[in-house]
N, C-alpha and C positions, 0 to 999 in steps of 0.2 A: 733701730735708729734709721736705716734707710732699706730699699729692695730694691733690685734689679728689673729696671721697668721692661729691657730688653736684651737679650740675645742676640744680634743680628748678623746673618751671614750673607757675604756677598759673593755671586758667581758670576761671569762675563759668558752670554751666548751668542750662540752664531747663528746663522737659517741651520745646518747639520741638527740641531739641539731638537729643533721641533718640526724637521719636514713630515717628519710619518706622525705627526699629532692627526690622534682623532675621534670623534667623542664614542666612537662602535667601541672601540679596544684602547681606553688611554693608557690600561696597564701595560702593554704590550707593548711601549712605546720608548723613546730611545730616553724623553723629559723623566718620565716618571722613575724611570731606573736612576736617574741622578739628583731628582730630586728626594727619591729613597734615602739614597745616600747622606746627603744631605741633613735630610731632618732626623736623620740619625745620631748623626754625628752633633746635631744641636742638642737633643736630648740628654748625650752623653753631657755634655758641656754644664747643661742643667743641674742633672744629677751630682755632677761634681762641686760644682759651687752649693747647691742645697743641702752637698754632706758639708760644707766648711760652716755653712749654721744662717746662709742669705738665704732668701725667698727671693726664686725667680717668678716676675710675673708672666711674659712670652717671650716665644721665640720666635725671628720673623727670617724672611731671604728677599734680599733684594737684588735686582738686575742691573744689567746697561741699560741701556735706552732700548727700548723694547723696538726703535727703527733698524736696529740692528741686526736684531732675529725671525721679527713676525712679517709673513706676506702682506705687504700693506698696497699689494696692486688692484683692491677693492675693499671698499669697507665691511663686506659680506664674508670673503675672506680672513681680512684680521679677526675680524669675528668670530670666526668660526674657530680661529685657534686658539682666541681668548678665553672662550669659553669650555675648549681640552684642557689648558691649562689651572681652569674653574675647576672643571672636574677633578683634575689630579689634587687638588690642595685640598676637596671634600673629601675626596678618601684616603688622601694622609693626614686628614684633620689637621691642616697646615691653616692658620687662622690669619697671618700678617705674611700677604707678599707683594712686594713693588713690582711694577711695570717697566721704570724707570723713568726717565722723565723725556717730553715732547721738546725740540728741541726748534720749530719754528712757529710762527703762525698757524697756519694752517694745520700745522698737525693738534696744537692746541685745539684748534677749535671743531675736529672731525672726530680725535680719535677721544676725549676726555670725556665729552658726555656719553659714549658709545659704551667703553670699556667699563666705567664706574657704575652706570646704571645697573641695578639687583644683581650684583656680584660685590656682596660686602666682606670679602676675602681680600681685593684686591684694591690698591691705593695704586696713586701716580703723582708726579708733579710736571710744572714746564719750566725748564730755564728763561730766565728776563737779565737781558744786560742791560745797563745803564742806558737811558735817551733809546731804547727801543721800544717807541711808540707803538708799532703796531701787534707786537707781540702781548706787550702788556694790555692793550684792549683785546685782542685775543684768550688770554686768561679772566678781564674781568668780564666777555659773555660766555668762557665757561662756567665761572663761580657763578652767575646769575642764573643759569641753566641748569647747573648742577642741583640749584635750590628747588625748581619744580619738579624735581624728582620723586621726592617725597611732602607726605605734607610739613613734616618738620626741619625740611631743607637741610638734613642731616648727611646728605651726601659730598658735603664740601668738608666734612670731617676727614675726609679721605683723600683732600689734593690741596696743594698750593703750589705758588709761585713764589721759586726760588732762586736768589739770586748771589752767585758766587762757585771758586773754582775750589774750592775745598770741602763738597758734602761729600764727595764719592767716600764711603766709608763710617758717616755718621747712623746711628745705630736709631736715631726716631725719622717715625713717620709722620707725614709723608714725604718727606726729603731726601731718604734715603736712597742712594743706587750704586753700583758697583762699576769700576772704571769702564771707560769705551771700551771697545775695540779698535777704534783710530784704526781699522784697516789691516791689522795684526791678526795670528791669529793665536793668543792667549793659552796658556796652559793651565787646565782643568780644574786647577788648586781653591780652595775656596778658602777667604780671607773672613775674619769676624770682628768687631766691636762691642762693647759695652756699653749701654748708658744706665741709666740711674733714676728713681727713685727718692727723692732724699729732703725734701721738704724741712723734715724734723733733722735730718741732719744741719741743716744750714740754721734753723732756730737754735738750736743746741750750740754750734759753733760761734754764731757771730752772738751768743748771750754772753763769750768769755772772752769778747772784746770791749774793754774801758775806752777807746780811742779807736781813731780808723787806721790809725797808723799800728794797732794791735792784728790788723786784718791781713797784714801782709806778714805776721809772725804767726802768732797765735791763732787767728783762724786756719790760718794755711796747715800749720804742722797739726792741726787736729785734724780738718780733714781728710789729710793724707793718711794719719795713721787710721783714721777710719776703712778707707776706701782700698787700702795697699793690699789687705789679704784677699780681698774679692778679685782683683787684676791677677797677685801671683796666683792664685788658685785655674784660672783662666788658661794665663800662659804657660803654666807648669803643664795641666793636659794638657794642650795643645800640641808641645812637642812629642807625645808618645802616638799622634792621629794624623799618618801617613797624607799629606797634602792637606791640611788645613795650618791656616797662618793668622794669627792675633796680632792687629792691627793698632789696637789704643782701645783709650777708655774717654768717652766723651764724656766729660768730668761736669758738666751742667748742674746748675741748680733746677732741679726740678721737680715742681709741685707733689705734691697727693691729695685726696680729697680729704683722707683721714683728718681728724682732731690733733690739730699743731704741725699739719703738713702744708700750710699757707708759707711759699717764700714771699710773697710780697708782707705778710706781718712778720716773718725774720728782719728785712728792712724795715721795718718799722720800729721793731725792738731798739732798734741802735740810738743811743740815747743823743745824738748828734744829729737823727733826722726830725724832721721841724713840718708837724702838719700833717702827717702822713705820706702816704707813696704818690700822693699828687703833691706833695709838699718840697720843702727846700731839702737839700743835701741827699736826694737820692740819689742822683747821676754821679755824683762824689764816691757815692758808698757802692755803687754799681760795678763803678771803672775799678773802686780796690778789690771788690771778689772776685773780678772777672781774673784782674791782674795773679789776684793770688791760684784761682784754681787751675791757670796755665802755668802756675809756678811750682806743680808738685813733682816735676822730675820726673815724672811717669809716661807713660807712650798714651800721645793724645789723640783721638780723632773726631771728628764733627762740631759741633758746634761750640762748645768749651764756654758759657757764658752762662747769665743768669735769664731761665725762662718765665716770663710773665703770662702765659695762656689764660687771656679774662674767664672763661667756660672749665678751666681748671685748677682754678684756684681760689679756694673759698673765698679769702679778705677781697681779690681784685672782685668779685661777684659783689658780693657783700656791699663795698664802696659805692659801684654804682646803683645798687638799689636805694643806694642812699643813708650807711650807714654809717656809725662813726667816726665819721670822719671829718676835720676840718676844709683838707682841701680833695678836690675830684678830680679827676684824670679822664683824656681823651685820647684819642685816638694820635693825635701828636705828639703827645707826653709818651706814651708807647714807645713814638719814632726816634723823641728824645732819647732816652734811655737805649733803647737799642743801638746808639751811635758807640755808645762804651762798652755794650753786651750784647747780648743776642736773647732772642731766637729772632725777635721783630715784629712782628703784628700778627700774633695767632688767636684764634678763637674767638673772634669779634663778633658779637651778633648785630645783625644790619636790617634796616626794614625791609619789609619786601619791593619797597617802589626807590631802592637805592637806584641811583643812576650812573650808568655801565663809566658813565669817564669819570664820577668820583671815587669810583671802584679803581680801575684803571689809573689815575693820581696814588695812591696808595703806590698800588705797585710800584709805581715809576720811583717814587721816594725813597722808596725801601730801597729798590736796586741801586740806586743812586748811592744811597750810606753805603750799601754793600760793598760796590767797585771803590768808593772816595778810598775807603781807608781799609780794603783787604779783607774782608771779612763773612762771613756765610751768615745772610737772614735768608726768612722768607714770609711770606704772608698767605695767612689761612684765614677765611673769613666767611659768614654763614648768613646772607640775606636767608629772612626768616619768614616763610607766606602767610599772609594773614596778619604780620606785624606792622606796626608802625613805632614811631621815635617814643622811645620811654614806655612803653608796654614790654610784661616779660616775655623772657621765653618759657615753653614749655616742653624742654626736651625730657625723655624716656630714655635714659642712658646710665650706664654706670661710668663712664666714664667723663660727663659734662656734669656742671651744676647751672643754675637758670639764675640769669639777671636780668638786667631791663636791655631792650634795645638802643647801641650807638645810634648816632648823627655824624655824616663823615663830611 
């Protein structure tokens, strides 16, 4: 009924972590002893939930702000230790790890295309506060740079711009990162979270709501008792693995590509939406899952809402190609909806000759909802080369599916 999209561990580094990084001898080195550790301790985590009878799909580690650890007194420099720590995650076969996120302007705009370029190991994001103009043009001629990287401008799969003081501990990427250091200096312990998988769980759930006022019973107490043994399971080890600490379960509705793993056609199921997910009564039916899957009692972290990813989810693909559907949806209907839920504007495909301040409008907006009313979005978005408006895309991915290019 659902899988465990991710495992996610977070550590907090200092410069100590990585001064003797170096790509002659990474083993020898003080990161890779801890990140040994580390992804050890995630596989145990693995193994334990895949004996209670879930399928994990990975398991990732995410940082502080990578200003905190890496030599950043030349771009040649951080470089050079980006790419020790490239090494170590090849030969731990470590697939998913954060940088953590750029936290002004200019770091956005020096260190994002540097680091993410042919190291598809490693993701990042930037923080954006509300009315910070120049950061958010900072992030959107990352994403626009990000896109010439490849020719399927697949490299923005691996960053956004996120806005809010609550992801430290959300278990997807690329949002993910693990508390500061604020100048402290942290003890070694490494904390984790959960996210989810669960598409067909949310189809299955809101099918055995009559009313939306069943969504805040009946939805609720089903998915709770769904999701409860995969959390105790979690927490139970935990406690026997001397410095590792379980943090929450980011309880999100979220997609699969599989057959019946569409959440946007869960909302649609509900016999009380009108038109489809560009249609009436969705932001109604939004705000009551959101409401309910914060309402299961359980230890929460990250973004706790329902994710609409257009590139990850069949029906949102589907729709805009142009299919069954009454009413259509844009890129504001997105923002709508993100006002009562989360994640916010992910996986957008944009033409290639998008221009950087409509790009940069996005951000701002999204930040905006984010600070108005407390809440962690972000926006990930994929100018596509070679595209223009209403042409598909044509990604090579197991993890996208292809629809036609937005209009922002």
């Amino acid at each position: 009924m659902f899988k465990v999209r991710s495992i996610c561990a977070f550590i907090t580094l200092c410069p100590s972590d990585v001064e003797d990084l170096s790509l002659e001898d990474v083993e020898g080195t003080k990161l890779f002893g801890r990140l040994t550790k580390v992804s050890e301790g995630l596989l145990l985590l693995k193994d334990n939930i895949q004996d209670e009878g879930y399928e994990v799909q990975t398991v990732r580690i995410a940082t502080n702000t990578f200003t905190e650890y890496l030599d950043l007194s030349t771009p040649s420099a951080a470089l050079s230790q980006v790419d020790a720590i490239n090494s170590i995650l090849t030969k731990l076969d470590i697939q998913y790890f954060n940088l953590g996120p750029c936290l002004t302007p200019s770091q956005t705009l020096e260190f994002v295309p540097l680091f993410l370029s042919s190291r598809p190991r490693i993701s990042m994001s930037s923080v954006v506060h509300a009315c910070d103009l120049p950061h958010a043009s900072a992030c959107a001629a990352a994403i626009i740079s990000l896109s010439s990287q490849t020719p399927d401008g697949i490299n923005n799969f691996r960053y956004c711009a996120q806005s809010s003081t609550s992801l430290p501990g959300a278990p997807f990427f690329p949002a993910a990162h693990a508390e500061s250091r604020s100048g402290k200096t942290l003890p070694g312990n490494v904390k984790f979270s959960i996210g989810l998988e669960n598409g067909k769980l949310a189809n299955a759930g809101l099918a055995k709501c009559s009313t939306m006022h069943d969504i805040g019973t009946v939805f609720r107490d089903y998915y709770r008792s769904q999701v409860s043994p995969v959390v105790r399971a979690a927490a139970e080890k935990a406690k026997g693995m001397g410095g590792w600490e379980y943090i929450g379960l980011d309880s999100s509705l979220n997609p699969s590509l599989e057959e019946g793993g569409s959440v946007a056609s869960a909302i649609e199921g509900c016999g009380w939406v009108g038109g489809g997910i560009g249609g009436t009564g969705v932001i109604g039916t939004a705000a009551a899952v959101t409401t309910a899957i914060q309402d299961l009692g359980l230890m929460r972290a990250g973004y706790c809402g329902i994710m609409l990813p257009v590139c990850e989810d069949r029906r949102l693909s589907e729709i805009q190609d142009g299919g069954r559907c009454r009413a259509s949806y844009d890129v504001s209907h997105l923002m709508n909806v993100s006002s009562v839920c989360g994640v916010g504007v992910d996986t957008v495909p944009l033409p290639e000759d998008v221009k950087e301040e409509d790009v940069r409008g996005v951000i701002l907006d999204v930040a905006g909802l984010a600070e108005r009313w407390n809440k962690p979005l972000s926006v990930r978005m994929f100018p596509v080369p070679g595209k223009k408006k209403g042409e598909r895309t044509e990604f090579d991915s197991p993890f996208l599916c292809n629809t036609k290019v937005f209009e922002l």
